[in-house]
C-alpha positions in Angstrom: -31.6 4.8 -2.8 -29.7 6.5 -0.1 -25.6 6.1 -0.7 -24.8 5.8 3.0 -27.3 3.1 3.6 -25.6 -0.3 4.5 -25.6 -3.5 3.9 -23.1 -6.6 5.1 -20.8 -6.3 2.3 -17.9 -8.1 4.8 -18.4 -10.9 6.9 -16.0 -13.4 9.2 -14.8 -16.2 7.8 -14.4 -19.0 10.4 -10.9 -19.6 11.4 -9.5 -22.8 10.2 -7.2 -23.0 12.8 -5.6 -26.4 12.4 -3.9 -25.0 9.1 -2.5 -22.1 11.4 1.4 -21.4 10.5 3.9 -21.9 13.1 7.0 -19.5 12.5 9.9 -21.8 12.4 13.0 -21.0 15.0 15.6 -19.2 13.3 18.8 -20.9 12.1 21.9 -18.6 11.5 23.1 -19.4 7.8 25.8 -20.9 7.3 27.1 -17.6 5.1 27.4 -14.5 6.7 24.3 -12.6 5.9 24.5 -9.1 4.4 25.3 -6.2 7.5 24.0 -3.2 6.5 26.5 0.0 6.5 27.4 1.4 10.2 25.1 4.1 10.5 22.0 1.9 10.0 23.7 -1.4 11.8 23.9 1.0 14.8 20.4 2.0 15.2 18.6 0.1 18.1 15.3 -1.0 16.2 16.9 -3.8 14.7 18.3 -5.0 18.3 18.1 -9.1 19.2 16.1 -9.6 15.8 17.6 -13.2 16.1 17.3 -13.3 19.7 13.3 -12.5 19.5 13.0 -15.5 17.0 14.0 -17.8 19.0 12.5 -17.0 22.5 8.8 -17.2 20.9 7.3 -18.8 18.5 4.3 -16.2 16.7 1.6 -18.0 14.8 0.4 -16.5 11.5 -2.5 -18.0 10.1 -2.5 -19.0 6.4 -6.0 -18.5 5.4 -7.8 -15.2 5.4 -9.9 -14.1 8.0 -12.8 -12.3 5.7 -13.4 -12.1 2.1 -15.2 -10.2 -0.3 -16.3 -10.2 -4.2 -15.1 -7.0 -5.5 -16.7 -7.2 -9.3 -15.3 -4.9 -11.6 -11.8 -4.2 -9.6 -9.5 -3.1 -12.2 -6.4 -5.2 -13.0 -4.2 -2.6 -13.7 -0.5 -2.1 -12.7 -0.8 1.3 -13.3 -3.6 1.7 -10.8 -3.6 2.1 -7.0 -7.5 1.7 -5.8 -7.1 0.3 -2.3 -6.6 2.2 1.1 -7.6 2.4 5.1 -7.8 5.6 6.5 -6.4 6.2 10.3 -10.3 6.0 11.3 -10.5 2.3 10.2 -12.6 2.9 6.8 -11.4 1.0 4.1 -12.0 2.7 0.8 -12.0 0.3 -2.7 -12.4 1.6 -6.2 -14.2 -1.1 -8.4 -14.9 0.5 -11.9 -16.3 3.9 -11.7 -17.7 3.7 -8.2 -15.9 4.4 -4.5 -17.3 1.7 -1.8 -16.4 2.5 2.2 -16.3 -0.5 4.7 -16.1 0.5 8.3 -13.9 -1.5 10.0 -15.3 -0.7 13.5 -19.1 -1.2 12.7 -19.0 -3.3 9.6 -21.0 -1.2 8.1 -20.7 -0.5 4.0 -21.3 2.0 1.9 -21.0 3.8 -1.7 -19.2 7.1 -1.9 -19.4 8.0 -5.4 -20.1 6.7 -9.0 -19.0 8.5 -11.8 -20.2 8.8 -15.6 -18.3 6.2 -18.1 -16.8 9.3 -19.6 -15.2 10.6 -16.3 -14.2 7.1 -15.3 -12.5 4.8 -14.3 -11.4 4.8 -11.2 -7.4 4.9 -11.0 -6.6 5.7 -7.6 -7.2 6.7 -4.0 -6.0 8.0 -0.9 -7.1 9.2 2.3 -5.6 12.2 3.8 -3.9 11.7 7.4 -5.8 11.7 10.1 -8.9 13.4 8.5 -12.4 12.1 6.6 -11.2 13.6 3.9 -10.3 11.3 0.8 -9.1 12.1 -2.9 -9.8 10.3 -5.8 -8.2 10.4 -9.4 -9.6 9.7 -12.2 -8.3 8.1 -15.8 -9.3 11.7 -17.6 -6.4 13.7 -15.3 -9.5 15.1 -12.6 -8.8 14.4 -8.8 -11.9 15.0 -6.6 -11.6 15.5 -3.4 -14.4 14.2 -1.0 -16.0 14.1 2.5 -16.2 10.8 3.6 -18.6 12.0 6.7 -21.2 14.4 4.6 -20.7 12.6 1.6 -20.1 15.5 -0.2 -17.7 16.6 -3.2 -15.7 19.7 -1.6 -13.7 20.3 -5.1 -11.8 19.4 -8.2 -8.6 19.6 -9.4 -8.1 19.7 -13.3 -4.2 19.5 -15.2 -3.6 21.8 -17.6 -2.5 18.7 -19.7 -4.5 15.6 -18.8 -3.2 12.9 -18.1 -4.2 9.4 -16.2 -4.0 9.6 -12.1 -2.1 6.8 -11.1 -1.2 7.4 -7.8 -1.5 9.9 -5.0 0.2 10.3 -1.7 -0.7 12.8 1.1 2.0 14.8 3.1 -0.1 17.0 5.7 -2.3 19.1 3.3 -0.2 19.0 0.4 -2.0 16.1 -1.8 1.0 14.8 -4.3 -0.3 13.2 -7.4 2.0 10.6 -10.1 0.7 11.2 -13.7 0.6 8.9 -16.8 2.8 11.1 -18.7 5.5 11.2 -16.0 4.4 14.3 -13.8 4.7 14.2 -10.1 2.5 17.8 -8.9 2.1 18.7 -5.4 -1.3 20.5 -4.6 -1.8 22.5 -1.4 -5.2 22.0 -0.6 -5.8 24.8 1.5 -5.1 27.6 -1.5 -7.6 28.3 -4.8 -4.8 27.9 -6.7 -3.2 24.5 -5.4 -0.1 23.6 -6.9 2.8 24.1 -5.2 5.8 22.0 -6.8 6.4 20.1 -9.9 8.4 17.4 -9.7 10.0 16.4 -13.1 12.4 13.3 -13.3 10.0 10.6 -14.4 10.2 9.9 -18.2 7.0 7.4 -18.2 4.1 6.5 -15.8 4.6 7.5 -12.7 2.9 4.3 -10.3 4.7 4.6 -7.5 4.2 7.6 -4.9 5.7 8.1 -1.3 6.3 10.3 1.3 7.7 9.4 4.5 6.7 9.9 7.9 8.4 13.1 8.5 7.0 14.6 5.5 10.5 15.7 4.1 11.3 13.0 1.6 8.9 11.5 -1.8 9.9 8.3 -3.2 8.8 7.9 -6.4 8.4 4.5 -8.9 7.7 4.0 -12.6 7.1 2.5 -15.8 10.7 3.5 -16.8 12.3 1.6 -14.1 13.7 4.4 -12.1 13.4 5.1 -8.8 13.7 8.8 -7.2 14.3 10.3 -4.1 12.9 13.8 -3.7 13.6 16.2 -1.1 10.7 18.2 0.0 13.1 21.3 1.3 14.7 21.5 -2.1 11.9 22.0 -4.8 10.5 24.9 -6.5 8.1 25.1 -9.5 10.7 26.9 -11.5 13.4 23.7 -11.3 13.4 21.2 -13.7 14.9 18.8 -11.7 15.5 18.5 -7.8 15.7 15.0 -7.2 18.0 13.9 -4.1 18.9 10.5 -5.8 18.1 8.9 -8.9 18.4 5.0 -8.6 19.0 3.0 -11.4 19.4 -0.2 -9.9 15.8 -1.9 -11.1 15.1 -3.4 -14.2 11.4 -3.2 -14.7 8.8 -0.8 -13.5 9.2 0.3 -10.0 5.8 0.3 -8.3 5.9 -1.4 -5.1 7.6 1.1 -2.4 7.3 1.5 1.5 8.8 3.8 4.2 10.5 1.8 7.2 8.6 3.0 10.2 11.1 1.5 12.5 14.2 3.5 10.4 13.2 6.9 8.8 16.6 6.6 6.8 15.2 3.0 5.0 12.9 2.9 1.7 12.7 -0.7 0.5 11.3 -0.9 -3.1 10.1 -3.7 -5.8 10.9 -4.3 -9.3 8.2 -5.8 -11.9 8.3 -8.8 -13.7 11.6 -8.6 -15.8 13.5 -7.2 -12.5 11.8 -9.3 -9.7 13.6 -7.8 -6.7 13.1 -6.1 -3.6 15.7 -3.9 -2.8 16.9 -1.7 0.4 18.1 1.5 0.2 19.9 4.0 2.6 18.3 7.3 1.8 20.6 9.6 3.1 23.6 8.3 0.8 21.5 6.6 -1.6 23.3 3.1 -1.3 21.6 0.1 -2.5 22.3 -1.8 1.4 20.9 -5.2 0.0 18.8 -6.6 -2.8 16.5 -9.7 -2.7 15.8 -12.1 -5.6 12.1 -13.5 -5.7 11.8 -14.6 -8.8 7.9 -12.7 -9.4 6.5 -9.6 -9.9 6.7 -7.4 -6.8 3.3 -5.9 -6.9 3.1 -3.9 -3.5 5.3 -3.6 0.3 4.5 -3.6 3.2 6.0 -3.1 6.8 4.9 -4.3 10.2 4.2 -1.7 12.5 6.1 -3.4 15.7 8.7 -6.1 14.4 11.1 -6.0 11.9 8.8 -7.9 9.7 8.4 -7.4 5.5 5.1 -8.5 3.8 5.5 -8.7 0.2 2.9 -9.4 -2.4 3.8 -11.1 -5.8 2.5 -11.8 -9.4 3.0 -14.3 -12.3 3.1 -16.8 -11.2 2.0 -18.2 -8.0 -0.3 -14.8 -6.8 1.1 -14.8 -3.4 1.8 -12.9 -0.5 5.5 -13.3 0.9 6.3 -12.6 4.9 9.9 -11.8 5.5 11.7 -11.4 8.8 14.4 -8.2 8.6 17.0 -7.8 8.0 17.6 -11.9 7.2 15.2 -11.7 4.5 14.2 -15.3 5.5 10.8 -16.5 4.4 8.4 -16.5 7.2 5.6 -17.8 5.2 3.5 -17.7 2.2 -0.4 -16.9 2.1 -2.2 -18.0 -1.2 -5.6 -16.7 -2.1 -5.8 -15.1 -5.0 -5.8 -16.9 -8.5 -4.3 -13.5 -10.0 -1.9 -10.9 -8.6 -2.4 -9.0 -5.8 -2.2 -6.0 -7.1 -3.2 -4.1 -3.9 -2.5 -3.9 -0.3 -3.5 -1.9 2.5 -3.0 -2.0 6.2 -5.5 -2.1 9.1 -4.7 1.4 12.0 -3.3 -1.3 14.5 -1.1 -2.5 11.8 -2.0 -5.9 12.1 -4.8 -6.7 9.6 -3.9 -6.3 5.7 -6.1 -6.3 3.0 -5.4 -7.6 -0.4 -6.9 -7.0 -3.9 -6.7 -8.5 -7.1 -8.1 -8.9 -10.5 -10.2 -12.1 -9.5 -12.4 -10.1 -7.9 -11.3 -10.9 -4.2 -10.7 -8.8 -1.4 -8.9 -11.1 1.4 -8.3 -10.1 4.8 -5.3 -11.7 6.9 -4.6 -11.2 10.3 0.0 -11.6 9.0 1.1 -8.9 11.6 -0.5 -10.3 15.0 -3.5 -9.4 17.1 -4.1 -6.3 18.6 -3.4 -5.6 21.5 -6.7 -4.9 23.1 -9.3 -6.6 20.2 -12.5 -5.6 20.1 -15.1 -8.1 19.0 -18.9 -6.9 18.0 -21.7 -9.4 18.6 -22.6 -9.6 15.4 -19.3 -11.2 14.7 -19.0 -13.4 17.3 -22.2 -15.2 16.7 -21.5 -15.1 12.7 -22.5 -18.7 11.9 -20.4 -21.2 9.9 -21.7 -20.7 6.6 -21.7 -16.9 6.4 -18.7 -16.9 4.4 -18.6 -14.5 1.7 -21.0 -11.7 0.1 -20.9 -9.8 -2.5 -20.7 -6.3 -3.5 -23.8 -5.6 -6.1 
């Protein structure tokens, strides 16, 4: 059977709009809420935060908008198998097999599938602005693949195995987060790739990201530390050039994401025994504010146009958290999953997410908004009432 051919792995669920969640109108608290330090209070993207909340009122809706069966997804903290490329294809890992979903056609298909010794499947990323994906693999390997030609264009193999947990693309330098505590940098352009070795981490590295402007890695792991690389600073023969090393979480640091409103702000999430989210001025390294949920912060994620924080959670109530910034109030909740969400990823217009988790569901919720200029297919406007969910296999 042909691998590109598609089928309707997605399809809409109909809105149950009654449920819909009205944003409530802001209240100051009654303490003075935390004021970050001056150079970040002075930067105009947080501007009339309160004043926006209260001239409109934004509704979120509080079931998901599609839903899938993703069998054999791996419930794995030390796993990232979920991402949407800038070309609205949202690549999945379930097992030892890559699916693509177009956003744009809603057409599916399978990528790869791998032998039981090469996989599983531990993590993925697309490269920016490209067809070009790479894939890691639990044996150490990362493939990199042509998402157009289907086609395998090469392999990258460690010297000393070790599990692929994550991977994070800066231009074409592919970074990857090891098991054993590696963080290598691979120029994709050269034979021989790797650039940098980054060497900080004492345990799994599951947390890998660099921001926008390409000059700074955050990195998260199993031995709850967070680092701060700078990109200008490293050389294979250094043992360690880390800009900061933050101590502040107790538990494994996974969940990270760049502010795209504030190059200067990382906000980050601690596991179960930590349960915070906490902000952080990367030019001085100051912790400017910490958050107490209560739950494991599985991943982050900001909006692309409002100062808005979607959070998703573990043990024990599965859930994904909204929070307006910087107040840190509680928007609203969105429950779906009966396990954690292990995964997000976000839509190119920045207002679709996608969540994953070990019950085998793949949710879509529409938490940041509608586009601006949405784009319905026939197909999905005449989708009738009972064409809820499909599966994968």
């Amino acid at each position: 059977m042909d691998a590109r051919s598609s089928s309707p792995l997605f399809v809409s669920l109909e809105a149950r709009r009654s449920q819909d969640y009205v944003a409530p109108r802001y209240r100051r608290p009654t303490t003075k809420p935390y004021t970050p330090d001056d150079e970040l209070s002075q930067q105009s993207c947080w501007d009339s935060v309160d004043c926006k909340l209260t001239k409109r009122r934004r509704y979120i809706p509080r079931t998901p908008d599609r839903a899938l069966y993703a069998s054999d997804i791996i419930d794995d903290y030390y796993t990232n198998v979920l991402d949407w490329s800038s070309s609205n294809v949202l690549a999945i890992a379930l097992g030892n097999t890559v699916y693509l979903w177009d956003g744009s056609t809603g057409s599916s298909s399978e990528l790869l599938t791998v032998d039981e010794d090469d996989g599983p499947i531990t993590s993925l990323s697309w490269a920016p602005k490209d067809q070009h994906i790479a894939v890691g693999f639990n044996n150490g390997d990362v493939q990199l693949w042509d998402s157009i030609t289907n086609k395998q264009l090469r392999t990258l193999q460690d010297e000393y195995p070790s599990r692929i947990c994550a991977l994070s693309w800066n231009k074409h330098i592919l970074t990857t987060g090891e098991m054993d505590g590696l963080i290598i940098n691979s120029d994709m352009r050269v034979r021989n790739s790797i650039i940098d070795i980054y060497r900080g981490h004492r345990e799994a590295v599951c947390g890998l990201k660099w921001s926008s402007s390409g000059q700074h890695l955050a990195s998260g792991g199993n031995d709850n530390l967070l680092y701060i690389w700078d990109r200008s600073a490293s050389s294979l023969s250094s043992k360690t050039r880390w800009l900061h090393r933050l101590q502040d979480h107790t538990a494994c640091v996974r969940a990270l994401a760049w502010c795209p409103l504030q190059s200067n702000l990382l906000v980050s999430g601690g596991g179960l025994e930590d349960g915070c989210i906490k902000f952080w001025n990367i030019r001085t390294g100051a912790c400017l504010n910490s958050v107490y949920t209560d739950s494991q912060i599985c991943s982050l994620l900001w909006s692309k146009e409002e100062a808005e924080l979607l959070s998703s959670h573990g043990y024990s109530e599965n859930q994904l958290t909204l929070w307006k910034y910087p107040s840190m109030v509680k928007m609203t909740e969105l429950r779906g999953h009966a396990s954690r969400p292990l995964f997000m990823a976000q839509s190119p217009d920045g207002c679709t997410v996608a969540s994953a988790a070990g019950d085998e569901r793949l949710l879509f919720w529409n938490v940041f908004g509608t586009p601006q200029e949405p784009k319905r297919s026939a197909k999905t406007a005449n989708a009738g009432p009972f064409s809820n969910y499909s599966y994968i296999r």
